[in-house]
N, C-alpha and C positions, 0 to 999 in steps of 0.2 A: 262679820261673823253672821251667817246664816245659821235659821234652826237647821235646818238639814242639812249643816257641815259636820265631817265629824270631830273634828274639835269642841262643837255645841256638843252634841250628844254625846262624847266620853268623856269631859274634858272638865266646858263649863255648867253644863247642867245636874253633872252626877255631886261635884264638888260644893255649887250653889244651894245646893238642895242640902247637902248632908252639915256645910256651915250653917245654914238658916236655921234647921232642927236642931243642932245644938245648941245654938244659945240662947240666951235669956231674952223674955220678951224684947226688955228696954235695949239689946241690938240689935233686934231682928230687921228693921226698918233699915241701921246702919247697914246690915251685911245686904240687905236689897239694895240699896243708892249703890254702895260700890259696884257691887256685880253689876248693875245696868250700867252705870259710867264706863269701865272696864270691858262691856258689849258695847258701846258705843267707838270708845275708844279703840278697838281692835282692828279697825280695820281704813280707821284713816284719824287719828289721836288729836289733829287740830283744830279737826271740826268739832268738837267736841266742846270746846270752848264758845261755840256758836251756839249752842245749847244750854251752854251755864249762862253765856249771857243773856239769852231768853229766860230764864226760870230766874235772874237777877230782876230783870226788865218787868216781868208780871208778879213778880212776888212786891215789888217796890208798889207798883199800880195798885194791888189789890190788899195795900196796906190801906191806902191813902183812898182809894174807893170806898173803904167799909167806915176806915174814919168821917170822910162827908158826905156819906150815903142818903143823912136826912136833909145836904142844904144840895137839892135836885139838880141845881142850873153846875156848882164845883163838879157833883159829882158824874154829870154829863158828859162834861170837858174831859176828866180825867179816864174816862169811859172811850171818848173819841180816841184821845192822845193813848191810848190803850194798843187800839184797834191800827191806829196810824202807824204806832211805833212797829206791830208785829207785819202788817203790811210792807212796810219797807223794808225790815228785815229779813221777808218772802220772798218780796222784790229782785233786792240787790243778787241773792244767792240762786235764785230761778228762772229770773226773769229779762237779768241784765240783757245778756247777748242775743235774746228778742227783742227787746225793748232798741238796742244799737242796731242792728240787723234792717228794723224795718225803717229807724231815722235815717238809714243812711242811703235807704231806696228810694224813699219818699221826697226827701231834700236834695239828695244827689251827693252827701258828702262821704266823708271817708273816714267818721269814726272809729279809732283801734279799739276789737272786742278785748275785755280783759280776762275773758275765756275764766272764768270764775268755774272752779266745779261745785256741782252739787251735794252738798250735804245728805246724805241716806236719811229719807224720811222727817225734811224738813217742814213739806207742809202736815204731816199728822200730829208732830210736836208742838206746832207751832197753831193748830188750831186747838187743840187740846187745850194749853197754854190762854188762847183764849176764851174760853170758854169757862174756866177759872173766877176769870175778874170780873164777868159777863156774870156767874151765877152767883158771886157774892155782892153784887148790884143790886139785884134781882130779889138777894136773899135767900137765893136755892140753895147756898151751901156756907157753910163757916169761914171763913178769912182763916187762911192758915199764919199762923204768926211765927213756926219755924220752918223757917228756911230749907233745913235737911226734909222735912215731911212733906214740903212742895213741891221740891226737887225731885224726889220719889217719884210724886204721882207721873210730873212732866218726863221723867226721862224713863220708869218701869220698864225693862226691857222685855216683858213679852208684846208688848204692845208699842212699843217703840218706833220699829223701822215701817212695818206694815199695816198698823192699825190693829185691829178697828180704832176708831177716834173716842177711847174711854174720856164720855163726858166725867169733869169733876163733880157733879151732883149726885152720879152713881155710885162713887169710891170714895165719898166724901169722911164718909164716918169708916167704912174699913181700913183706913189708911192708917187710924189707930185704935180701933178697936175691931179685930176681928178673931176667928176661931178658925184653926186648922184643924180640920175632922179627917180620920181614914175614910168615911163614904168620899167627901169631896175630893182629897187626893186620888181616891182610886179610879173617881170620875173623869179627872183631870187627864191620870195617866192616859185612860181611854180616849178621851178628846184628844190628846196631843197626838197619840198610836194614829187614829184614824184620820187626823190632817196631816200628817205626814206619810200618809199612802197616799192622798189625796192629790200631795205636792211631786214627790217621786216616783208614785207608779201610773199614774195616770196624766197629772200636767204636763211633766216632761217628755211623756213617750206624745203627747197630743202636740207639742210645742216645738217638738224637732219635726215633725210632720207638717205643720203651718211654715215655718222657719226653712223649708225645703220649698213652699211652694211661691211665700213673700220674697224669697231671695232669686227667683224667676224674671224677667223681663217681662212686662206686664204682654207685650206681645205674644209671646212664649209659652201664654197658660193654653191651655186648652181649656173647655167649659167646665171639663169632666174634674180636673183636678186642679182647678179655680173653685170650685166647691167644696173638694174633698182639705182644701188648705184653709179654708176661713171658718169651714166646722172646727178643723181639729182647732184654729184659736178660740174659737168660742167656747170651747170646752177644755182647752189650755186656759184661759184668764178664769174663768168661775174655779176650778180646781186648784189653779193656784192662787189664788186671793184668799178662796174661801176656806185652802187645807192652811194656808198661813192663819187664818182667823180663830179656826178650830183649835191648829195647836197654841194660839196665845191665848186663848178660852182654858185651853187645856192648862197650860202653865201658869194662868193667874189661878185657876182653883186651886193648884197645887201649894201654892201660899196665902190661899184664904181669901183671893180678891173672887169677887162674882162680875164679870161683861157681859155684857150684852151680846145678845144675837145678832152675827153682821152679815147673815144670810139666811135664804130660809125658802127655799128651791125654786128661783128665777124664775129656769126657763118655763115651767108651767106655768105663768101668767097668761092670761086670755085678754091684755091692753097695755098699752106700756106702761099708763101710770100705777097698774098693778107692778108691772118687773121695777119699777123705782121703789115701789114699797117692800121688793125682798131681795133687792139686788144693795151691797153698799149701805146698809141700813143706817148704818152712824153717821157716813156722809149726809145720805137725806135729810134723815131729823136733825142734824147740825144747818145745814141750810135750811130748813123749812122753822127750828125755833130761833136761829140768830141771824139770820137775814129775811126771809119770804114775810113772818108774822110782823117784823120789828119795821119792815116798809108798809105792812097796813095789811098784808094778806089778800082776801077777798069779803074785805068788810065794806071798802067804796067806793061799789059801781067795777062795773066789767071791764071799763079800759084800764084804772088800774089794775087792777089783777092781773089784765094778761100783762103789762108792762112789769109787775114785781115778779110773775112766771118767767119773763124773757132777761130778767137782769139774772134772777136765783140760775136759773141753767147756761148761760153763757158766763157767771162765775166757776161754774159746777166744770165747765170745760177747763175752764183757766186753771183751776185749781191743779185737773190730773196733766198739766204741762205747755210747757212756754212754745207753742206752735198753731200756726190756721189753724190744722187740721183737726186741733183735740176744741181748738173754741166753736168749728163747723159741727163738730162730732156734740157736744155741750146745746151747740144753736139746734141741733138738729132734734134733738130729743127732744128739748122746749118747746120746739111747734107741732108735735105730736101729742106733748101734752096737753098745749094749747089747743088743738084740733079736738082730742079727746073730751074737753072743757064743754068746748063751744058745739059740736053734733057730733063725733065720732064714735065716744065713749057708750052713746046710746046707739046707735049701731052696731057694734059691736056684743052688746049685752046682748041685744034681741038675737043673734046669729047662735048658730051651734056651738058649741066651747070649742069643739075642735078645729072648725073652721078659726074662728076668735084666736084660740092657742096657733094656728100655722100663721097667720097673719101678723101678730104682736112676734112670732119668733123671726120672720122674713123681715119684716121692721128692725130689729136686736139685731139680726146678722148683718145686713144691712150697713147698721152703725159700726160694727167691728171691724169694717172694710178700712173709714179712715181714721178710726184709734188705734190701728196697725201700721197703717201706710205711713211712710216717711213724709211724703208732699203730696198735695192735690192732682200732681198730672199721673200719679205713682196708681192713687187710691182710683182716680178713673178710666186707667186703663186695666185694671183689674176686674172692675165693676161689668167692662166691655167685657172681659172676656167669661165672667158670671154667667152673661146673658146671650153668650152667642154668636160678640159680635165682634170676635178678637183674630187674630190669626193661624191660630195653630188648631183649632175645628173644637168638635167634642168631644171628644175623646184619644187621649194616645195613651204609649209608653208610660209614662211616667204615672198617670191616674192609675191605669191599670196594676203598677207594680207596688203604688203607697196604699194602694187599698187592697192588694193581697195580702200585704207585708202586715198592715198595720188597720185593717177594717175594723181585725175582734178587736183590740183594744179603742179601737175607736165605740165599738156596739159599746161596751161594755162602760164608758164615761157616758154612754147615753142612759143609760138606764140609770146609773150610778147618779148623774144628773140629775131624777124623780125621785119622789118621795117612795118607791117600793123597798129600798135597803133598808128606810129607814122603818117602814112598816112590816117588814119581816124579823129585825131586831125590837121591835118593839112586842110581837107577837110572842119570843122565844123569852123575853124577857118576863112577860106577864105568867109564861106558863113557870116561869123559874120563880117567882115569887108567893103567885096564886093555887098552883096544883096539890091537889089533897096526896098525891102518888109520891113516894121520893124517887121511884126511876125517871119519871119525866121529870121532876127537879134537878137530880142529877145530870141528868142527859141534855137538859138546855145548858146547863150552867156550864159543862163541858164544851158545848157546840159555842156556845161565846166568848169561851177564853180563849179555844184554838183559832175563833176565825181573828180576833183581838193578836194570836202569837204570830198566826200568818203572817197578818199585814206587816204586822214590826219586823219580822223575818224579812219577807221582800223589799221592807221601805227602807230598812238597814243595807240589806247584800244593795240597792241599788245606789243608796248614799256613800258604800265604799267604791261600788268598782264603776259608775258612774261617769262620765267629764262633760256630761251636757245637765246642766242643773241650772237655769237662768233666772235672774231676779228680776220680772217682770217692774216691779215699784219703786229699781231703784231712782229715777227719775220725781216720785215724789216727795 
């Protein structure tokens, strides 16, 4: 079940909601657990069980963590044996039939894959999960001692299948003590309204556009619309991550939980280790507090540093999928940030922004070549015809008619991309709160509810009559 099915939206979210405000505190956590089990379960029931047995497996750990917390060397082991256990159960369900794939190239034998599927949203459960027994180590958060309130946190379905990665030290105390307010609900509605135009009016129509020109024979592009297909992904995966992020922002205010920001407008970065800092935000700070610091950081001496930079981002690849191309894609950014470390970053500073901004964006597009591509021969014959050096020239038919067809929606995710929507709703907002006039109060308050009914008008009519709606993550 996707939020932007509409069985979500008529079905489980109106019913979810109007259970949960009816009853009484002490079930309201009850009537959460089920409804995310019941979202998880919807749409493949046995994995599901793959999940209970991680929230068995970390809730057992971070019993036993908090109990030998003061004897260091116990509580280290049980700290590993943590990290080992949730490792391998990433493993098995992710990683298997890479892991046989490349034994059986390398050896020369003949391995049966056991074609294992993937679990929806196993690695964001599953670091979640630990990051649990990791803050009750640490001391950043309470050892939960029931089971049902663990459970919760681990399987909460607005943040479930696609993230963001809700650290347990942020939701630690709202898990049982929080307050459902109408401002925060009404925020939420809005947050959810706005990542779901996000997801259906502009990823999708971006996404069948890329999806048109990756399904080409790399010979086959032209330069013209080898360009015009790896923008529209560029601006399909921000849109669709980020309008998923939105409405799980949106849908956890809506029952009193506060997450964090997992985005906070990319592509205007001017170096890539800025677009790391607002691109995936919960992934970063997950790698950078539970792996990058806990290898030493950059506390001693430059070689290791770069060596903790090249393990943290060649995880960071592993992590979005069992293939070269996403660990090339992982390797790749790492030695640009390692570049940026060591002279880039001060190059780039001294240069104009907008110079700095074209260069960190040609770097990111760049990368999106092979976190698209199926294989390496795929992702470089694309690259070829990028630059000119492909078969089928600069321009044909096909550029010419995806960018009639499909330019303004293209413009229009560009902008939508920068911070101007969000500074013109912030302008309309301050006069709606601040103006001494009540017709300009009225008249903003108006102009924000229709553009607010709009979007839900369009994101709905496209959620029903729709058949192209892709879940980029389920892979993760």
């Amino acid at each position: 079940m996707l939020f932007s099915s509409t069985i979500f939206l008529f079905v489980f979210l109106p019913l979810t909601l109007f259970l949960y405000y009816l009853s009484p505190r002490f079930l309201k956590n009850i009537i959460l657990l089920v409804a995310s089990l019941l979202f998880y379960a919807w749409g493949e029931p046995i994995y599901t069980f793959v999940m209970i047995g991680s929230i068995v497996m970390n809730y057992t750990f971070g019993i036993f963590v908090d109990r030998y917390r003061e004897q260091r060397k116990i509580a280290k082991w049980l700290v590993g044996g943590m990290v080992l256990g949730n490792v391998l159960l990433l493993s098995v369900f992710k990683y298997t039939s890479f892991i046989i794939e490349n034994v059986n190239h390398l050896l020369g034998l003949s391995l049966d894959d056991p074609m294992i599927p993937l679990p929806i949203g196993v690695s964001f459960f599953t670091f979640q999960a630990m990051s649990y027994v990791i803050d009750v180590y640490r001391k950043d958060g309470k050892v939960q001692r029931n089971p049902l309130d663990l459970a919760l946190y681990i399987s909460l379905f607005p943040q479930l299948i696609a993230g963001p990665i809700v650290r347990y030290q942020t939701v630690a105390d709202e898990i049982n003590e929080r307050k459902e307010t109408v401002d925060d609900f009404a925020y939420g509605v809005q947050r959810f309204v706005i990542g779901l135009g996000k997801k259906m009016i502009l990823a999708n129509s971006c996404g069948y556009v890329a999806d048109q020109a990756f399904s080409q024979a790399g010979d086959d592009l032209s330069l013209g619309f080898a360009w015009i297909g790896i923008i529209a992904y560029s601006l399909q995966i921000y849109f669709d991550f980020s309008g998923y992020s939105d409405m799980a922002i949106g849908l956890g205010r809506m029952f009193g939980f506060h997450f964090l920001e997992n985005f906070n407008y990319p592509y205007i970065s001017r170096s890539v280790s800025e677009f790391w800092r607002r691109w995936h935000i919960s992934l970063g700070s997950w790698f950078r507090d539970y792996v990058y610091i806990p290898l030493g950081g950059n506390r001693d001496g430059a070689f290791k540093t770069y060596r903790n930079l090249a393990i943290v981002w060649v995880l960071t690849g592993v992590w979005h999928g069992a293939s070269w191309t996403f660990i090339a894609w992982g390797a790749y950014y790492g030695m640009f940030i390692m570049l940026e470390r060591a002279f880039l970053g001060k190059w780039l500073k001294a240069l104009p922004a907008s110079i700095a901004l074209s260069i960190t964006l040609f770097i990111v597009i760049i990368g999106w070549v092979f976190f698209r591509a199926d294989n390496f021969e795929y992702a470089l014959t694309y690259l070829q015809a990028m630059f000119g050096f492909g078969k089928a020239g600069i321009w044909d038919s096909q550029a010419m008619y995806y960018l009639s067809q499909y330019g303004f929606i293209l413009l229009i995710s560009i902008v939508a991309a920068t911070p101007i929507p969000k500074m013109i709703g912030s302008y309309v907002m301050t006069l709606e709160e601040r103006s001494s006039k009540g017709w300009i109060v009225l008249s903003a308050g108006m102009l924000r509810f229709s553009y607010i009914s709009l979007v839900l008008i369009f994101a709905v009519a496209y959620v029903v009559a729709s058949s192209f709606n892709p879940f980029i993550y389920f892979r993760f």
